[in-house]
N, C-alpha and C positions, 0 to 999 in steps of 0.2 A: 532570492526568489521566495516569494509567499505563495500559499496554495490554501485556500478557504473555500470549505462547502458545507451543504445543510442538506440534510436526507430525511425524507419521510415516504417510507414504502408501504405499500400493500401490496401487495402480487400470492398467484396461486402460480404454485410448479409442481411437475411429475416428480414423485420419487424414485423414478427409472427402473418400476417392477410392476405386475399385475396388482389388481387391486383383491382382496380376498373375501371368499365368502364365508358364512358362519362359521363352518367345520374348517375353515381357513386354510381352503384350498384356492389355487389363482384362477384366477375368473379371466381369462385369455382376452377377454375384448375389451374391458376395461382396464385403466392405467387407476393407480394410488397417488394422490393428490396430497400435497400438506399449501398451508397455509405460510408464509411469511410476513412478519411486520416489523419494520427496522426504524429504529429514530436514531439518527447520531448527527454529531457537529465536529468535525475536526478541521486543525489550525496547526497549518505546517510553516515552518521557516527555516531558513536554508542559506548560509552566507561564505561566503568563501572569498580569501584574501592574501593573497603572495607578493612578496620583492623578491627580486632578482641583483644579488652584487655581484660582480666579477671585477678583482680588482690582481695586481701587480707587483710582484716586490722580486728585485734582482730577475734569476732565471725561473719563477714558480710565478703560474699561474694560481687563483683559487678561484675560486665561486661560492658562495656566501644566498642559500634559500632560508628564509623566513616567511611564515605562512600560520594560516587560522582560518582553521575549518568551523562551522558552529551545525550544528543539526536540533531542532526543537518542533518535536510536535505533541499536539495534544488532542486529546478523544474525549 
């Protein structure tokens, strides 16, 4: 599995309080604003790989799992 994307944000959000005034008391009707600006590029990979043996001998069963996880990403 691959996962690739590219981000370039602007956005304004509330800082989920009153916004204040001088003597920096909340000012009730107004909400406190910040800015966000985000650039990233991230590159994910993802591979994953099993056998399965069941094999036999006299009165004994086994089972025999081999397997290879990989996880890579990068920001």
């Amino acid at each position: 599995m691959k996962q690739t994307w590219l981000e370039d944000l602007q956005e304004h959000r509330t800082t989920n309080a009153f916004a204040r005034d001088i003597n920096n008391n909340p000012v009730t009707s107004l909400v406190g604003m910040q800015f966000v600006q985000r650039q990233q590029d991230w590159n994910i990979d993802n591979f994953n790989a099993y056998f399965n043996f069941d094999f036999r001998k006299d009165n004994i069963s086994n089972k025999l799992l081999i397997g290879y996880d990989l996880s890579s990403w990068e920001k």
